[in-house]
Every structure is written in structure tokens, then in C-alpha cells.
C-alpha positions as CSV (number, residue, x, y, z in Angstrom):
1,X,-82.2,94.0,-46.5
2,X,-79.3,92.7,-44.0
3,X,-80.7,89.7,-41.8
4,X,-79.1,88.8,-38.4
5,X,-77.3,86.0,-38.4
6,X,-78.1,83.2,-35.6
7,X,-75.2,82.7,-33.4
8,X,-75.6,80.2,-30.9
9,X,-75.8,81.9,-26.9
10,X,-72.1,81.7,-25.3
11,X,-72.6,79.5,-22.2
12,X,-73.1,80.6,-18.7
13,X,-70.7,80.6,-16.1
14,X,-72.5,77.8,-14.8
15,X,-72.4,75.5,-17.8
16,X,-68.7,76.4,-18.2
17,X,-67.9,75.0,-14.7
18,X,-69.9,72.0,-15.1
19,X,-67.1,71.0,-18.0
20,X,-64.5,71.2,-14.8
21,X,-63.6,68.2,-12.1
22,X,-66.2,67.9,-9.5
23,X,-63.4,69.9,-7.4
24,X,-63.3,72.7,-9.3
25,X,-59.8,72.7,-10.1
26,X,-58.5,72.4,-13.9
27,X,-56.9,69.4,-15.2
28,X,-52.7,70.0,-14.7
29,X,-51.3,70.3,-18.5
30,X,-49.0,67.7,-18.8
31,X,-44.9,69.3,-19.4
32,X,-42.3,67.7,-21.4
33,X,-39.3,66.7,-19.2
34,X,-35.8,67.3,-20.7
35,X,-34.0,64.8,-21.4
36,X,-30.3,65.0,-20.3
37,X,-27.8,65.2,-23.3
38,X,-24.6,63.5,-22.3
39,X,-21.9,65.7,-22.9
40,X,-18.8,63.9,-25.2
41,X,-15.4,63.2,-23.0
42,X,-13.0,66.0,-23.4
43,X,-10.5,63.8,-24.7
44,X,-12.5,63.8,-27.8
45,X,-12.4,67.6,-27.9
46,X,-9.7,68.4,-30.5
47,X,-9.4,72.2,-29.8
48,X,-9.1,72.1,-26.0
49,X,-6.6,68.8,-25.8
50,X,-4.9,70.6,-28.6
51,X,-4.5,73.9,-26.8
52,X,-3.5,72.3,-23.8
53,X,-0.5,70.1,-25.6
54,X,1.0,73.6,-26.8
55,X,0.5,75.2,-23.6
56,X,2.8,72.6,-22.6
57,X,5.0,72.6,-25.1
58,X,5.7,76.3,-25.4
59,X,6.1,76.1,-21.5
60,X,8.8,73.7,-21.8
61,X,10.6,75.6,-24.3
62,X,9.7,79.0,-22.1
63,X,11.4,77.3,-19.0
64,X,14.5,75.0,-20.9
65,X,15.1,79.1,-22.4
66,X,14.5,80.5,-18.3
67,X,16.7,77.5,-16.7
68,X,19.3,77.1,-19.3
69,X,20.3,81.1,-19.3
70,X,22.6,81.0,-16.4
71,X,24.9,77.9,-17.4
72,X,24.9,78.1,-21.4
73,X,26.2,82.1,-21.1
74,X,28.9,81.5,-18.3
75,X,29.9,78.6,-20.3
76,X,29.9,80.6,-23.8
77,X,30.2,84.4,-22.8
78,X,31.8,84.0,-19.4
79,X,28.9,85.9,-18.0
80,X,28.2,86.6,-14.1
81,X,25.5,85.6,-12.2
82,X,24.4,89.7,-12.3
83,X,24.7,89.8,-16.2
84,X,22.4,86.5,-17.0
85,X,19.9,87.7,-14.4
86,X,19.8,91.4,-16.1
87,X,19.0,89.3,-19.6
88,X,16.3,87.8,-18.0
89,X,14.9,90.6,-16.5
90,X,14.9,92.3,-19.6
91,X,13.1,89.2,-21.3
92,X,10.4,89.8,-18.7
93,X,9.9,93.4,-19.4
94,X,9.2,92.1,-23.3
95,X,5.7,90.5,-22.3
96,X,3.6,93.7,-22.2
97,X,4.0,94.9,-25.6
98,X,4.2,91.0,-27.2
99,X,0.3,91.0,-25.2
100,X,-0.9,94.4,-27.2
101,X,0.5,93.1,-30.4
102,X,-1.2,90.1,-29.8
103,X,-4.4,92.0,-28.2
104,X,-4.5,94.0,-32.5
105,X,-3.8,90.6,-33.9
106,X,-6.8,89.3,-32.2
107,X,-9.1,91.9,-34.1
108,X,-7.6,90.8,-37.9
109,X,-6.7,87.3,-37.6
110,X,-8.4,84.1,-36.0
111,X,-7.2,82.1,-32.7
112,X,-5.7,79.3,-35.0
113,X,-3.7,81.8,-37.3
114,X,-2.2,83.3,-34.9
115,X,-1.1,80.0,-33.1
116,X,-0.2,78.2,-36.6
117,X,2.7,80.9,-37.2
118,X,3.6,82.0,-34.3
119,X,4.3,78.0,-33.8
120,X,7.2,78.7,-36.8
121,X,8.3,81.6,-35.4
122,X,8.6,80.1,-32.2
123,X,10.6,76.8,-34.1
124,X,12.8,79.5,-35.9
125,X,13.7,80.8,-32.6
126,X,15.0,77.5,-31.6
127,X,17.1,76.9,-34.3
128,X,19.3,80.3,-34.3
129,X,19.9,79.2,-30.4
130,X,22.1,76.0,-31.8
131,X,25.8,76.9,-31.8
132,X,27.1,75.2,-35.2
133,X,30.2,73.7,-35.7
134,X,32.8,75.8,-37.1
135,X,31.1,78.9,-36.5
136,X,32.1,81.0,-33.8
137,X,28.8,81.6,-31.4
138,X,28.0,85.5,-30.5
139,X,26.6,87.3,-27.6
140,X,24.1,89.0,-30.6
141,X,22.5,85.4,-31.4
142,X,22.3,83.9,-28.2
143,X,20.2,87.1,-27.1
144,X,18.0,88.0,-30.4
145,X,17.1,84.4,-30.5
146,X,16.5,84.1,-27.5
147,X,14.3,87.2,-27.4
148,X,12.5,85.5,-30.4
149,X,11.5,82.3,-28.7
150,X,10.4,84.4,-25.2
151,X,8.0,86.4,-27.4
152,X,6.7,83.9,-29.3
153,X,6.1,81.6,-26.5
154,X,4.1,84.5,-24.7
155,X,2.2,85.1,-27.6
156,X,1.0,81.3,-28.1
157,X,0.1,81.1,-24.4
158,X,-2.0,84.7,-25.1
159,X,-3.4,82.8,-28.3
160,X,-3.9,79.5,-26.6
161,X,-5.8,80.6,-23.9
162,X,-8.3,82.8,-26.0
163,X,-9.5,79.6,-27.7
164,X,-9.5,77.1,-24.9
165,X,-12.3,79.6,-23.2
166,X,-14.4,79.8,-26.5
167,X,-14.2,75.9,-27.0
168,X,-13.8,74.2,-23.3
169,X,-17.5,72.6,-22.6
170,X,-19.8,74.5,-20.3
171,X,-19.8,72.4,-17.4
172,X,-15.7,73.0,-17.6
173,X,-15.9,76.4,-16.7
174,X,-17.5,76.6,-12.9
175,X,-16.2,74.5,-10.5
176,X,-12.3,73.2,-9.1
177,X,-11.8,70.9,-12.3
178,X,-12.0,73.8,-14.9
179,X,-10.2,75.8,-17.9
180,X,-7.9,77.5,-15.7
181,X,-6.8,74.3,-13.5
182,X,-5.7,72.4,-16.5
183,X,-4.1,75.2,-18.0
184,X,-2.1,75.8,-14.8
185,X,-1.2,72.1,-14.3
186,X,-0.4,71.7,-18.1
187,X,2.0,74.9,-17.9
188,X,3.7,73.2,-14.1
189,X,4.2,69.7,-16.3
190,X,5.6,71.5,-18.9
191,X,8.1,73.5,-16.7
192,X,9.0,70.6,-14.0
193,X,9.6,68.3,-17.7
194,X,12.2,71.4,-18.3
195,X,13.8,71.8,-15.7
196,X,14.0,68.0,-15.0
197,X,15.7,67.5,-18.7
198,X,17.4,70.3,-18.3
199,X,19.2,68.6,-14.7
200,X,19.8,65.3,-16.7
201,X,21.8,66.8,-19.9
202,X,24.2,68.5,-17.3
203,X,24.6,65.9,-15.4
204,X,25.3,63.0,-17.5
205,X,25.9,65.0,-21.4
206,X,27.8,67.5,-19.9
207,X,28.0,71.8,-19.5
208,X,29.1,71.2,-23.2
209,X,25.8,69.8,-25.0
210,X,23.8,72.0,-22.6
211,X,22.8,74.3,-25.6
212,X,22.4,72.1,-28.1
213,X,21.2,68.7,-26.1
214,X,18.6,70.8,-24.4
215,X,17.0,73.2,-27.3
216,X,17.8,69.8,-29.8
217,X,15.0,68.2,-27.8
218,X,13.3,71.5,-28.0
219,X,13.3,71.5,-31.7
220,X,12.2,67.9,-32.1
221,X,8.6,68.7,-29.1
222,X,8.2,71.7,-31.5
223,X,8.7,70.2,-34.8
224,X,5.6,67.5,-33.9
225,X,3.7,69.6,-32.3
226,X,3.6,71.7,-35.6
227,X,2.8,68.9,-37.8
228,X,0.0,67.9,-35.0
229,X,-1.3,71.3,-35.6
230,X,-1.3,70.6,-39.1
231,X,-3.3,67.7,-39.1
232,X,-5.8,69.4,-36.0
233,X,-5.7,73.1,-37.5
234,X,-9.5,72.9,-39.5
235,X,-11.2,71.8,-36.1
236,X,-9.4,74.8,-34.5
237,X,-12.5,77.2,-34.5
238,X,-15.9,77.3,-32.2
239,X,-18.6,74.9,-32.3
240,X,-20.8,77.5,-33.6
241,X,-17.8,78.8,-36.6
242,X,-18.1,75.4,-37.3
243,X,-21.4,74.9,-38.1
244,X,-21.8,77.6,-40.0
245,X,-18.1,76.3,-42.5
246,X,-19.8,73.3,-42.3
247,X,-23.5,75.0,-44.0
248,X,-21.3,76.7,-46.7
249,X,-19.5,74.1,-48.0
């Protein structure tokens, strides 16, 4: 037949606060403290110093194409005042639909895709400004490249700015010193660097190297800043993308 086993009596309330202080209160369990992890400088941080450069870049291009407008077509078309501003006011009105192309781009292709050739296109753009010796110089190139390098320029910043917020550290986005503050005072460097070079190659080249002078220089900022994106291009993703290319290789 089936025996009880002998289990030993569970101890009285009293017993169980004898095993307590003499106060009655239980012994505090002890917590780990965290420790701090210092974060890496953000010089070091190849996406966001690289987004930043070309938000620079394609900002001194933007405003060199902006600043430029009135004096190269009055000097080669004999264009008013009313005529150049119209051309830019129609360049303007080309930024909404170059933001939905880029917003279905963003769906099918990744941040650094899209900046990698829209960087060509943008270097492209620059070269069909030049006006070549021994051929005559059109109203039709000045404004289709010219519409090329405005939309391409927009795009980039659109582009740009999409993967400076996924890779900028944490402690970068709250606060005065953050994503959008060096964003906006790469972009006014880039512009003031313009208009500044833009000033000297009037002044002291003259109204005739004002197209090729200025968008020669152009060519040149763009021309490093794709072989920089060359070199930078595999470290253009998130931390976390990363990791995970890292795991399948």
C-alpha cells in the first residue's frame, strides 16, 4: 500500500522572522550601477561628417547656380533683370516634385544609392553649364543644365538629411548643438563660400570667366567630393545595417 512520505513541517512565522535583522527590516539587495559608455567624437563618425561635407558642397554649387544667374545670362543672352528672376522662380517651383521623386526612391533604394548618383548627376550638370570654345553657347543649355544641377542638388540635401537622422549619435539630437544646427550652419558655410567666390572671380577674373571660373571650381569641390564618397560609401548605412553586413559576411 501507498506510505506517506515525511516532509519536514514548513516553519512558523515566528521562526521565519527570527532569520531577519533584529529591526525587522530585510537586508537591501545590492544593484549593479551602470557604468557610463563614452560616446566616440563625431569627427570619427564617417556617415554624419560625410553627410555634412555634401550638404556643403551641393549648397555651394546650389548658391554659385542662384548668385551667378543674373550676371552669366545678361552677359550671354542679354537678359533683364525680370527674365533671370522668372528662371529662378521657375527653378524654385521644381523642388516639389524632385521631393516626391525622391520620397518613391526612398522606398526602392538605400540613403547612400541615392546620394552616390545623384552626386554624378549633379557633376554632369556642372559640366553642360561650361561654354566651350568654338561652340556657340544657347539659351536651351544654360537652362536644361541648369535645371539639372537645381534638382539634383535638392535631391542630395532630401537624401542627405534622411541619413544624418538615422546615423547622428543620440545625445546629438535634443539640445542647441544638434542634427539640425549643423546642418543649417554647414548649408550658410557653403552658401557665404559661394557667394564670396562668386564676388572674387568678378572682380578680379572678370564678367568673362564668370561661368566657367565659378562652375570650374564647382566641378573640381564635386569631382573630390565623389571620389571621397567613393572611398566612405560602405560605412554609409546604420549602425545597426551594419552589424548585421558585418554577421553575413
Amino acid at each position: 500500500y501507498f506510505k506517506e512520505p515525511v516532509r519536514p513541517e514548513a516553519p512558523k512565522v515566528a521562526e521565519m522572522t527570527s532569520l531577519l535583522p533584529t529591526n525587522g527590516v530585510p537586508l537591501a539587495v545590492p544593484q549593479l550601477i551602470p557604468v557610463p559608455v563614452k560616446e566616440k567624437s563625431l569627427w570619427s563618425n564617417v556617415p554624419v561628417m560625410t553627410t555634412l561635407g555634401l550638404y556643403f558642397v551641393l549648397k555651394l554649387v546650389l548658391e554659385s547656380l542662384f548668385s551667378s544667374c543674373p550676371s552669366v545670362t545678361h552677359y550671354y543672352f542679354d537678359w533683364s533683370p525680370t527674365k533671370s528672376g522668372s528662371y529662378l522662380a521657375i527653378l524654385g517651383v521644381l523642388i516639389f516634385p524632385a521631393n516626391l521623386y525622391l520620397a518613391k526612391l526612398s522606398y526602392r533604394y538605400d540613403d547612400r544609392d541615392i546620394i552616390w548618383f545623384i552626386t554624378l548627376v549633379m557633376l554632369f550638370g556642372i559640366v553642360g553649364l561650361f561654354a566651350f570654345p568654338s561652340v556657340p553657347y544657347t539659351v536651351m543649355q544654360y537652362i536644361v543644365f541648369g535645371v539639372v544641377v537645381f534638382i539634383a542638388s535638392n535631391v542630395m540635401e532630401g537624401a542627405c538629411m534622411s541619413l544624418l537622422s538615422k546615423t547622428i549619435p543620440a545625445s546629438y539630437a535634443r539640445g542647441t548643438f544638434n542634427s539640425g544646427f549643423l546642418a543649417t550652419e554647414s548649408g550658410t558655410a557653403g552658401r557665404a563660400v559661394g557667394d564670396m567666390f562668386i564676388t572674387y572671380v568678378g572682380s578680379v577674373w572678370g564678367m568673362d570667366w564668370i561661368l566657367n571660373g565659378t562652375f570650374g571650381v564647382m566641378l573640381g569641390i564635386t569631382a573630390v567630393s565623389v571620389g571621397l564618397l567613393k572611398t566612405a560609401y560602405p560605412n554609409l548605412v546604420e549602425k545597426k545595417e551594419k552589424d548585421e553586413d558585418e554577421n553575413e559576411v
